[in-house]
Backbone as a ProteinNet text record, in pm:
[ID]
protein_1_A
[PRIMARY]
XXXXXXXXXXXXXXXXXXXXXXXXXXXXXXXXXXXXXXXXXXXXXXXXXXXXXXXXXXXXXXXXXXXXXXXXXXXXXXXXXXXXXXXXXXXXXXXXXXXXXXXXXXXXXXXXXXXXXXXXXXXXXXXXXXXXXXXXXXXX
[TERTIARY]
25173.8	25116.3	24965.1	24864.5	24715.9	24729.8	24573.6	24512.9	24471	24478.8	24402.7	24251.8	24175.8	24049.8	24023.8	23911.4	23849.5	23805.2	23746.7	23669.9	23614.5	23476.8	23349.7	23366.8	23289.8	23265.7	23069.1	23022.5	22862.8	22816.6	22725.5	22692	22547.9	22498.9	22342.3	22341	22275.3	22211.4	22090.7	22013.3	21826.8	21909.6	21839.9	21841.2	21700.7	21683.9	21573.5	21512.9	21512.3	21467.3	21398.2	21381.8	21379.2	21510.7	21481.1	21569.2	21618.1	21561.1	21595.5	21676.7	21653.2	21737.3	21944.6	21936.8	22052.7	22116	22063	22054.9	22122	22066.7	22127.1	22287	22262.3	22414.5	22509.4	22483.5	22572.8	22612.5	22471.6	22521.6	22576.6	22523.1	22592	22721.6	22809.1	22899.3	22970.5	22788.6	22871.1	22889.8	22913.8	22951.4	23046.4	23130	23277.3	23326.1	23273.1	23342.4	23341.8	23274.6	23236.4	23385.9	23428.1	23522.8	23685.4	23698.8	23772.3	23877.4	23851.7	23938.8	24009.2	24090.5	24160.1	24088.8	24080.7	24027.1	23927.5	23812.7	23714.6	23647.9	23672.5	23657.8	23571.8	23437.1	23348.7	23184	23173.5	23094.8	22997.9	22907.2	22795.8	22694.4	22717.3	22658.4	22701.3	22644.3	22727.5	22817.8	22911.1	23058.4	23143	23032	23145.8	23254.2	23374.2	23479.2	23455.6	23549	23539.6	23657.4	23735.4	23900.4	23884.9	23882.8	23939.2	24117.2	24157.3	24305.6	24292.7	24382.9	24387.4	24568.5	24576.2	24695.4	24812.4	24927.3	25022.5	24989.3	24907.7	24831.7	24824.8	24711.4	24666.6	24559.6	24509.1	24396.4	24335.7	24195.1	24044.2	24051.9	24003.6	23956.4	23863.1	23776.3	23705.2	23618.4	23492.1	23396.4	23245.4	23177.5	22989.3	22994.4	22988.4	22923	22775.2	22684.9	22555.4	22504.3	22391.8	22305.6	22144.3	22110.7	21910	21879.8	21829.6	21762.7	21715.4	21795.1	21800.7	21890.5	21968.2	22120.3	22173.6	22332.9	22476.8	22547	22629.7	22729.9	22886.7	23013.2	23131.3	23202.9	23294.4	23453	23536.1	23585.5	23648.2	23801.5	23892.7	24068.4	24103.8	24229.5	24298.1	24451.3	24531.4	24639.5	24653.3	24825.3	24882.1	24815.6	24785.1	24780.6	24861	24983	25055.9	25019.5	24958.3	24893.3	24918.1	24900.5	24904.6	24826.5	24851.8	24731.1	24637.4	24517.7	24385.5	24329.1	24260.5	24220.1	24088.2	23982.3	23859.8	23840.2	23777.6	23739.1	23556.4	23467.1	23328	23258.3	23227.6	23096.7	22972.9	22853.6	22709.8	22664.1	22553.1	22458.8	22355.4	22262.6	22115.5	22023.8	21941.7	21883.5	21729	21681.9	21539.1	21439.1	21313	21250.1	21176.5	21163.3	21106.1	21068	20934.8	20825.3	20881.8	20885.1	20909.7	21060.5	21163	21298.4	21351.7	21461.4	21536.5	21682.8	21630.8	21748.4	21907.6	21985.8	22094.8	22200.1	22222.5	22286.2	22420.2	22478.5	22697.2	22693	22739.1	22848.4	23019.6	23110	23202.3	23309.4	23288.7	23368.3	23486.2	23542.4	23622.6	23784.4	23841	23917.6	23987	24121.6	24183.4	24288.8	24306	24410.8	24287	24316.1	24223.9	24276.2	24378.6	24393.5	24299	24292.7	24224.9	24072.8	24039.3	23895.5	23849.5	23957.3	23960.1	23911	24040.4	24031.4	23908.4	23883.7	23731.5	23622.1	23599.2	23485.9	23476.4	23637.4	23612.6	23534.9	23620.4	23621.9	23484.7	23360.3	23246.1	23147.4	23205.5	23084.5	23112	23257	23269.1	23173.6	23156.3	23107.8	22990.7	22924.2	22749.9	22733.8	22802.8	22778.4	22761.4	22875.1	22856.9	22769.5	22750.7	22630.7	22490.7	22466.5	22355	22401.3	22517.6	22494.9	22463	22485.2	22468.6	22306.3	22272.7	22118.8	22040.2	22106.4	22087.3	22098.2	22199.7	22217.5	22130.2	22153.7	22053.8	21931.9	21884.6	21718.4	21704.7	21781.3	21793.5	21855.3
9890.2	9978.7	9956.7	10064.9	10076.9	10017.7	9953.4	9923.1	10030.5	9999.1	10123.1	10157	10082	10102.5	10032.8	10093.8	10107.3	9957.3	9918.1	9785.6	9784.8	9718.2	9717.1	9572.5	9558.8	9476.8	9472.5	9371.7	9367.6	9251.4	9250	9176.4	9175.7	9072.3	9092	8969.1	9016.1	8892.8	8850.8	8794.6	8814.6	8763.9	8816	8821.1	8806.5	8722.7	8672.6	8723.9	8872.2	8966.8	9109.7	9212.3	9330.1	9412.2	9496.4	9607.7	9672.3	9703.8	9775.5	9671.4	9552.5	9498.8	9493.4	9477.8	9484.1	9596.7	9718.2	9840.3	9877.3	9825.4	9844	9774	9666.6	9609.6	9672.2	9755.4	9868.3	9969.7	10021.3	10147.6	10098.5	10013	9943.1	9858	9893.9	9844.3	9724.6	9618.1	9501.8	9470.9	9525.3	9434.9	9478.2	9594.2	9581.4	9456.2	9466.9	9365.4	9245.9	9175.6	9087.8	9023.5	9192.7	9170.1	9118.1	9082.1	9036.9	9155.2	9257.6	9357.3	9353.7	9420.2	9380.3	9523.6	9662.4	9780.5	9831.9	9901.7	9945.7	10074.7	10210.9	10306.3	10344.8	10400.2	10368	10471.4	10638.6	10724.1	10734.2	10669.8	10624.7	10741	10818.1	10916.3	11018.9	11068.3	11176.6	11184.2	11239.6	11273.3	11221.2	11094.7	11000.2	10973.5	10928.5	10843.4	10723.2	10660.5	10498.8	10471.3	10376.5	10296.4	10201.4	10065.4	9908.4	9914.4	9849.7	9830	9657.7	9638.1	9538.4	9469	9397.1	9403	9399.4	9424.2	9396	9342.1	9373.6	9333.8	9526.9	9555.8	9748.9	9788.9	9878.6	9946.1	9990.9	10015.5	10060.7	10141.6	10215.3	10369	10518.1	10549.2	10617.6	10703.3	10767.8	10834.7	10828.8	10797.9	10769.2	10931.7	10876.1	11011.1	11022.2	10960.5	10932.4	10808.1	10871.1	10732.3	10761.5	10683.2	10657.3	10515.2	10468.7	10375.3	10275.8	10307.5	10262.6	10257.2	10364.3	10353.7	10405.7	10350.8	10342.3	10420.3	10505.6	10535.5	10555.4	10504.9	10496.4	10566.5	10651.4	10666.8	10525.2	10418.2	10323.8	10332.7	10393.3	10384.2	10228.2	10239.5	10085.6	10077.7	10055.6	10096.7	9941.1	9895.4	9786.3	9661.5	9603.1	9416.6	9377.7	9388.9	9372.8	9387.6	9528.1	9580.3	9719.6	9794.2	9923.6	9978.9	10075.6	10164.9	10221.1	10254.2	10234.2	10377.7	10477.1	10587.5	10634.4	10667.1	10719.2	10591.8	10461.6	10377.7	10402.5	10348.1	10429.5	10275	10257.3	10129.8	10237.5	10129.4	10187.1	10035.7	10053.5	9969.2	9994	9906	9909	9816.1	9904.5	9745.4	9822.2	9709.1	9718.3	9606.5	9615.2	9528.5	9443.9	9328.3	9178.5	9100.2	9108.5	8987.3	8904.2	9038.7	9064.3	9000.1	9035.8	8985.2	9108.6	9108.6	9225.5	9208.2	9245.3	9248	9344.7	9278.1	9394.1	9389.2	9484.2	9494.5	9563.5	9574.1	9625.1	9638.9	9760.4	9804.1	9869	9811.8	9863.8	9902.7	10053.3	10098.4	10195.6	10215.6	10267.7	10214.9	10058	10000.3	9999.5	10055.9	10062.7	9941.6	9860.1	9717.3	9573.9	9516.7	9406.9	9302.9	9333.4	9197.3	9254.9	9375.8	9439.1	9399.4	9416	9388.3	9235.2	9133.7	9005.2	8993.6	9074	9056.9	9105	9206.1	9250.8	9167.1	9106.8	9012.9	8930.3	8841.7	8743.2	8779	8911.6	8959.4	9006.9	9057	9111.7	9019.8	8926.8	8774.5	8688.4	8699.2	8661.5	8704.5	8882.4	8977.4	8930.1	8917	8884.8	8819.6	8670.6	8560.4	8561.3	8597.4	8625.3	8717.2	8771.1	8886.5	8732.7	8699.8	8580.4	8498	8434.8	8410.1	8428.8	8565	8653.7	8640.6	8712.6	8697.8	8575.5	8471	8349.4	8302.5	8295.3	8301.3	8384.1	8467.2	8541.3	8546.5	8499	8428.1	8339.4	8246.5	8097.2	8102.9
-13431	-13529.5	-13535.5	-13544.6	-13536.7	-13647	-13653.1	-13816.6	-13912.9	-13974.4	-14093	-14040.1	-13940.9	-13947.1	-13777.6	-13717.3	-13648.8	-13578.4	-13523.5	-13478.6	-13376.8	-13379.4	-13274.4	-13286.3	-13120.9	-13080.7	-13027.1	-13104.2	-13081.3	-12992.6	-12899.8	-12844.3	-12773.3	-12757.3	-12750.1	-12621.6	-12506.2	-12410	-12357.5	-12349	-12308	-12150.8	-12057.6	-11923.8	-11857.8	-11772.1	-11725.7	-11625	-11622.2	-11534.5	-11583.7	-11542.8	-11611.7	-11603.1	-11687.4	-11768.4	-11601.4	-11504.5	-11401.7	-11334.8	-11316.6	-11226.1	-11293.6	-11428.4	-11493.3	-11461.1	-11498.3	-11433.7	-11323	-11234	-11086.9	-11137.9	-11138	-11135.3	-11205.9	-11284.8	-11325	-11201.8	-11158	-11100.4	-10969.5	-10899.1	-10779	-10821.9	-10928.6	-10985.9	-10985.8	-10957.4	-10977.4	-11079.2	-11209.8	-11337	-11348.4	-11268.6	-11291.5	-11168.3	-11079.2	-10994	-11044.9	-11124.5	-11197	-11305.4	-11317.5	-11477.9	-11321.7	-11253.3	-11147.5	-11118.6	-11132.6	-11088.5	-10930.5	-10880.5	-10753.7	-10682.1	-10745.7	-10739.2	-10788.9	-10728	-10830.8	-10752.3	-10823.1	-10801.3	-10926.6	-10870.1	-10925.9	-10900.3	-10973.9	-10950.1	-11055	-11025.1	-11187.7	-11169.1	-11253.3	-11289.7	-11366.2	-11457.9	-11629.8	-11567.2	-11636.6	-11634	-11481.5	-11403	-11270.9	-11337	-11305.7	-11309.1	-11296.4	-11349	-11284	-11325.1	-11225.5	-11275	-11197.9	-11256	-11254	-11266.3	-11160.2	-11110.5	-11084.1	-11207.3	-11222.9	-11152.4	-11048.2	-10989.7	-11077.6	-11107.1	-11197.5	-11308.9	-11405.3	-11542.8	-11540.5	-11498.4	-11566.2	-11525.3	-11575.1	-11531.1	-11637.2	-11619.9	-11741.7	-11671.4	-11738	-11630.3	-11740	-11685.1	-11795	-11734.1	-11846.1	-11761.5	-11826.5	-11802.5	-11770.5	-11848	-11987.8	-12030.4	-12067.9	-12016.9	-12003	-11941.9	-11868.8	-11793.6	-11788.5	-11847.3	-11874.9	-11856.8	-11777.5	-11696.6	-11869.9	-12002.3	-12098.9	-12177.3	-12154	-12173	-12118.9	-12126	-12082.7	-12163.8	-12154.1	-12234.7	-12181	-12234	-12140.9	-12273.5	-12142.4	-12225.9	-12176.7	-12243.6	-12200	-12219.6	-12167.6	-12176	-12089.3	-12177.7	-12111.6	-12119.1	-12003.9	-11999.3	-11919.6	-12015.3	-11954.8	-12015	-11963.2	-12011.1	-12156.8	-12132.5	-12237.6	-12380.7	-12371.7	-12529	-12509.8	-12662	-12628.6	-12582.9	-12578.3	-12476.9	-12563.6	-12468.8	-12591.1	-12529.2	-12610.2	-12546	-12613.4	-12525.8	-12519.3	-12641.3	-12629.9	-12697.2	-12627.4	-12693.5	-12662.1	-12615.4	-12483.2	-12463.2	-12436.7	-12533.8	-12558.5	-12511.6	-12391.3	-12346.8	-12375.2	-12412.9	-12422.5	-12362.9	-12273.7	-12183.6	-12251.2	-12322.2	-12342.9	-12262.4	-12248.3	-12204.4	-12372	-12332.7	-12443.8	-12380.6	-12375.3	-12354.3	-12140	-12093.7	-11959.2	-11893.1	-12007.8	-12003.4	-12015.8	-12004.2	-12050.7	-12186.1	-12266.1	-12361.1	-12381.9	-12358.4	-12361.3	-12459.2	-12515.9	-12612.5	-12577.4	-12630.6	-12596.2	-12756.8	-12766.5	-12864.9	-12806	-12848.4	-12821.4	-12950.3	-12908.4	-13080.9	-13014.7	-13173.3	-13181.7	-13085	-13172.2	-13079.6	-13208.9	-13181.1	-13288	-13327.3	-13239.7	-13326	-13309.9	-13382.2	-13394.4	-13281.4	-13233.4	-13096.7	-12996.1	-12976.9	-12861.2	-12868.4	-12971.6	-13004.2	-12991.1	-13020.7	-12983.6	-12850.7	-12769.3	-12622.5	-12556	-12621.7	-12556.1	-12609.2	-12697.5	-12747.5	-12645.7	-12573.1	-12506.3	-12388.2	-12335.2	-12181.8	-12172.6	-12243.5	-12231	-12218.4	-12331.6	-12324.4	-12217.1	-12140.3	-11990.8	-11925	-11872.8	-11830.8	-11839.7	-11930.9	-11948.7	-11908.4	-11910.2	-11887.7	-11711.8	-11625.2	-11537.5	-11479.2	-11504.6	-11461.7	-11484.3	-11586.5	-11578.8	-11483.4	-11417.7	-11338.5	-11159.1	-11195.2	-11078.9	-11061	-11156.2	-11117.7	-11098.8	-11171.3	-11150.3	-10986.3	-10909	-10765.7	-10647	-10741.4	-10641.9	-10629.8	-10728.8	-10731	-10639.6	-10677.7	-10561.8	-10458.4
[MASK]
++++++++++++++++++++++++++++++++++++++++++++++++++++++++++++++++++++++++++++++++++++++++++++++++++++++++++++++++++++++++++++++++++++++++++++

């Protein structure tokens, strides 16, 4: 049974690069490869597709309803991982530039049971985290 109410997930990361390099790793879709998907079909641009196939667990799958070299905007659906199924839930990225870093911000709304929103708190601050270490590696 849904909750009576809605739930976001907020998150903020300083990244030790600029706003464009984060950027890319979106559209060259390594930050889904990142989230360990087995599949990643993946057309970054307004209204692209994208579906993560996750092997016998499920699949994300959605559509890039906006892209500005400042923001992100996703339809995010989620089918399988032993939860209900979640439909047109909304991720909003914001990559600003700060003092020649890049700041990024995640909102993820409109998740209607509070375990889901759990699960996505963990799985995004994974996501970031890795992505810092991506760029981290690849510096060195």
């Amino acid at each position: 049974m849904a909750d009576n109410k809605t739930h976001i997930v907020s998150l903020e990361k300083i990244y030790a690069t600029e706003p464009a390099t984060i950027f890319d790793l979106f559209k060259n879709a390594i930050v889904f490869k990142l989230t360990g998907a087995d599949t990643i079909q993946c057309d970054f641009k307004s209204d692209g597709l994208f579906c993560l196939t996750f092997n016998e667990r499920g699949t994300i799958h959605g559509r890039f309803i906006k892209i500005t070299p400042n923001d992100i905007l996703i339809e995010w659906n989620v089918d399988g991982f032993d939860r209900p199924k979640e439909i047109k839930t909304l991720v909003e990225i914001t990559l600003l530039e700060k003092d020649k870093k890049c700041a990024l911000t995640l909102h993820h709304k409109n998740i209607q049971h509070a375990s889901a929103a759990a699960a996505k708190q963990k799985a995004w601050k994974e996501i970031l985290d890795e992505v810092e270490n991506y760029i981290s590696s690849s510096i060195n």
